[in-house]
C-alpha positions as CSV (number, residue, x, y, z in Angstrom):
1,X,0.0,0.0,0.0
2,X,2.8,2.7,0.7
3,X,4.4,1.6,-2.4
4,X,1.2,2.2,-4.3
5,X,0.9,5.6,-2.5
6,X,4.3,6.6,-3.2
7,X,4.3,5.9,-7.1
8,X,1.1,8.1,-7.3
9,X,2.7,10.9,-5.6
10,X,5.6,10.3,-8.2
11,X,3.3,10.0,-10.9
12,X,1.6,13.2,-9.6
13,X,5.0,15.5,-9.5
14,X,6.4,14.4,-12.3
15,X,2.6,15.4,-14.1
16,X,2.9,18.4,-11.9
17,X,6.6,19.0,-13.3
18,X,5.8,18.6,-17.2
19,X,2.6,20.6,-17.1
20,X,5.1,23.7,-15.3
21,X,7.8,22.9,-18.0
22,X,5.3,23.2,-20.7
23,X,3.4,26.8,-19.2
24,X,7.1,27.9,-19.2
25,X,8.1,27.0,-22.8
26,X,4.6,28.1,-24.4
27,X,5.1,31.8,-25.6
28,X,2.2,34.2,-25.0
29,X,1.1,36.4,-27.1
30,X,1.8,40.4,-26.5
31,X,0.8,43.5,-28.2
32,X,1.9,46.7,-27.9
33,X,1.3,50.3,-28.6
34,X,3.3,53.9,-27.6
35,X,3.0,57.6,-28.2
36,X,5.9,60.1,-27.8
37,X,7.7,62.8,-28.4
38,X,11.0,62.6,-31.1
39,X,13.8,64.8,-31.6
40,X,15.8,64.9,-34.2
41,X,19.4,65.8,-34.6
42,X,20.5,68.7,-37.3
43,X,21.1,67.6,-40.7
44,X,23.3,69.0,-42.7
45,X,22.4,70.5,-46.0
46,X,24.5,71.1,-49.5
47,X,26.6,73.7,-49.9
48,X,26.4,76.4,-52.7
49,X,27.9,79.2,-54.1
50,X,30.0,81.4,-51.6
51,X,28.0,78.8,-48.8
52,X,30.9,77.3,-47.1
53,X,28.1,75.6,-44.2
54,X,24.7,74.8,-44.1
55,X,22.4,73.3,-41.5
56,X,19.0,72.4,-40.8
57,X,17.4,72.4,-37.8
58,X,14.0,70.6,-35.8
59,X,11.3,70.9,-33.4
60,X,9.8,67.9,-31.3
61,X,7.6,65.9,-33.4
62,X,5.2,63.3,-32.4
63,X,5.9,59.8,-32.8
64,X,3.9,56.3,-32.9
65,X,4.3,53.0,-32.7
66,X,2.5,50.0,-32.7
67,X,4.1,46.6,-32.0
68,X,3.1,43.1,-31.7
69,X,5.4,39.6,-30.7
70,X,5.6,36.7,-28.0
71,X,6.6,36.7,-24.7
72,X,8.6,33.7,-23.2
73,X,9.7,32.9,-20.0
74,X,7.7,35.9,-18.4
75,X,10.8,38.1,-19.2
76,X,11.8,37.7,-22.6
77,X,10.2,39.4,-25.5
78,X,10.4,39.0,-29.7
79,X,8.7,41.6,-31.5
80,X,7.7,43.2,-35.1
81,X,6.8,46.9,-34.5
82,X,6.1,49.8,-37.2
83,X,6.4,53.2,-36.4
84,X,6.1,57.1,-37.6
85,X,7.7,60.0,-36.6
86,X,7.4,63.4,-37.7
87,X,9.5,66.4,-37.0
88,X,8.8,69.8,-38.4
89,X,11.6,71.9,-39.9
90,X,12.7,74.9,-37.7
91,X,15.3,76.8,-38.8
92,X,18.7,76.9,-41.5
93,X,21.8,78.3,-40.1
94,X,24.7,79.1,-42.5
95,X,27.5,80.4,-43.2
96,X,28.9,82.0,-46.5
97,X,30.9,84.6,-47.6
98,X,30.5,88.1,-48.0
99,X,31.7,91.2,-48.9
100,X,33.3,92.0,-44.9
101,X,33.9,87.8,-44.5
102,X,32.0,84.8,-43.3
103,X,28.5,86.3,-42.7
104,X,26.6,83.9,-40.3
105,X,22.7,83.8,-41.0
106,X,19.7,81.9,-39.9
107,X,15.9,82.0,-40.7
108,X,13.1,79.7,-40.8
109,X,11.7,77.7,-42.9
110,X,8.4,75.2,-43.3
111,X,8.4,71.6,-44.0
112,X,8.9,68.6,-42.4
113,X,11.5,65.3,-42.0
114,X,9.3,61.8,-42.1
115,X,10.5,58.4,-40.8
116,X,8.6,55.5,-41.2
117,X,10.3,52.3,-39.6
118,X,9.5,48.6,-39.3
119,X,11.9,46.6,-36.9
120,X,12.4,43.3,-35.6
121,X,12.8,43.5,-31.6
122,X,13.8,41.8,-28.9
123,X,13.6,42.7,-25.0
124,X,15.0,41.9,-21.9
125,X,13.0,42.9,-18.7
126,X,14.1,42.4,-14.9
127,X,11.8,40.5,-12.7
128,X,12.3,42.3,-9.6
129,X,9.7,40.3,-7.8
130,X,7.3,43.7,-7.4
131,X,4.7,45.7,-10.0
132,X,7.9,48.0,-11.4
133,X,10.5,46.0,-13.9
134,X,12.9,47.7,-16.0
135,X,13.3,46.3,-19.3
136,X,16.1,47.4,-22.3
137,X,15.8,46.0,-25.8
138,X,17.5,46.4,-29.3
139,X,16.2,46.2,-32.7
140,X,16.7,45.4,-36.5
141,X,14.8,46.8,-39.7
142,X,14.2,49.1,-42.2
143,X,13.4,52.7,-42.6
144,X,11.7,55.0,-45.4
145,X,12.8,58.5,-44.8
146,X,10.8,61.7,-46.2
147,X,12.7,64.9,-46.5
148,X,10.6,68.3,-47.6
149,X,12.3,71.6,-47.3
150,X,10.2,73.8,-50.1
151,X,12.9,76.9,-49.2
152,X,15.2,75.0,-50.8
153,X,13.6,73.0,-53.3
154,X,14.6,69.6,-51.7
155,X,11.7,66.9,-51.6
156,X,13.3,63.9,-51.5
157,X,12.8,60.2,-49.9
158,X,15.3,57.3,-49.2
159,X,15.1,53.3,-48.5
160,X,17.6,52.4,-45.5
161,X,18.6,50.1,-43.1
162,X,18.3,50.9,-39.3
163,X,19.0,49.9,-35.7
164,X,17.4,51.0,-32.5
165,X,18.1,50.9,-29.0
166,X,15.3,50.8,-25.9
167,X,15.7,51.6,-22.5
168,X,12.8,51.7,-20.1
169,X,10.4,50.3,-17.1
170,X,6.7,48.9,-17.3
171,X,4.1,49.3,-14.4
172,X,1.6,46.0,-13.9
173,X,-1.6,48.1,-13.7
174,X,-3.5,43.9,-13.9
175,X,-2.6,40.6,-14.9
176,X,-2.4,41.4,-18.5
177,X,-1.8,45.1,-18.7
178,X,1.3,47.5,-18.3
179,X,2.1,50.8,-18.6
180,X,5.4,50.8,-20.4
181,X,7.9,54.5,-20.6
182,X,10.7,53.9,-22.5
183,X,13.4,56.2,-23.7
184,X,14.5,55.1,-27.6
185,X,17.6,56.0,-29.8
186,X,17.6,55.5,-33.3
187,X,20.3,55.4,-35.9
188,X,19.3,55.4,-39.7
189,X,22.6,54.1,-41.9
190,X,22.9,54.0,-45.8
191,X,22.3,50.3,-47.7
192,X,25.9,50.8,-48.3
193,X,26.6,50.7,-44.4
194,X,27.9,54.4,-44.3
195,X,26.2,57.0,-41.5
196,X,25.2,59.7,-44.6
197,X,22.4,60.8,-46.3
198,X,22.2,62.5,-49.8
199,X,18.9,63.7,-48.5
200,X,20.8,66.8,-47.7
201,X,23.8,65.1,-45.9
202,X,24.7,64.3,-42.4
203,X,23.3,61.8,-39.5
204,X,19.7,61.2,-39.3
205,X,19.9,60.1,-35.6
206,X,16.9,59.9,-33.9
207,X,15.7,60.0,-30.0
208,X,12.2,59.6,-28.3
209,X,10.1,59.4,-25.4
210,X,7.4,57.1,-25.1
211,X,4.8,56.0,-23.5
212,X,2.7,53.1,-24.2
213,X,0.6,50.1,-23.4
214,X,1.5,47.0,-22.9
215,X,-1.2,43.4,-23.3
216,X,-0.4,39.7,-22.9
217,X,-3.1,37.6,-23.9
């Protein structure tokens, strides 16, 4: 009789065992959306005649994205996510020569830089036991850059590849909900791997603040 007993209580923890094994390896389902604010760094633009620098300048824009993956092990996360960003022109500084020297001028101008991205990420979050985890990810995709500056005639778009860095904290507000604000840099590079855009030259490095929404179903 205490064998009989003992072999169903091993039969019973090693069920017990696989069924926890297999909740553990099963990926759930997440989704994901964010609104922010991005800045974007100055560009710079081509020179002309006499124009020995030129840059462009730009305010906050807004920024969305919306993301969807699977989430194993309660703190690892795969993702696809698309987002758009917008930042208006502000201003073109320059310098170019003139009759007394190197005149320095700046005025503003309308239009508007674009960047529409769709990456393939992955993040880490800390279990920290409580409602408050910090989480940092990274990301891999492509981005379609729109560049409209009428002042100067330039209306241009460009195909690239792009990488992305996350850094933030979610708040449990249920079972199945957080509140996610996360702090993202983004670097836009060339096909051919180098840093520079025709689309008026320079780095099209991108920052953000977000804050999103966060479901596991």
């Amino acid at each position: 009789m205490t064998d009989s007993c003992e072999c169903r209580h091993g039969r019973d923890l090693v069920v017990l065992l696989a069924l926890s094994l297999a909740s553990c390896a099963s990926p759930t389902p997440t989704a994901r959306v964010s609104l922010g604010a991005a800045m974007l760094d100055d560009l710079g633009m081509p020179e002309g005649h006499r124009i020995y620098h030129r840059e462009r300048s730009h305010r906050v824009g807004p920024v969305v994205a919306l993301a969807g993956g699977l989430r194993f092990h309660d703190w690892w996360t795969v993702e696809l996510e698309a987002s758009t960003r917008r930042n208006p022109n502000d201003e073109i500084r320059q310098e170019a020569g003139g009759p007394s020297g190197v005149e320095y001028s700046r005025f503003g101008i309308s239009g508007d830089y674009r960047t529409h991205t769709l990456m393939a990420n992955t993040l880490f979050e800390l279990d920290t036991g409580g409602t408050v985890r910090p989480f940092v990810g990274f990301g891999l995709g492509i981005a379609y850059s729109e560049i409209h500056v009428p002042f100067v005639g330039v209306d241009e778009n460009e195909l690239s590849a792009a990488r992305q860095a996350m850094l933030g904290v979610s708040l449990a507000i249920s079972e199945s909900t957080a509140l996610t604000l996360a702090y993202r840099y983004l670097d836009l590079a060339r096909p051919n791997g180098r840093r520079r855009y025709q689309l008026g030259g320079g780095t099209a490095d991108g920052q953000s603040i977000e804050l999103g929404l966060q479901w596991r179903f």
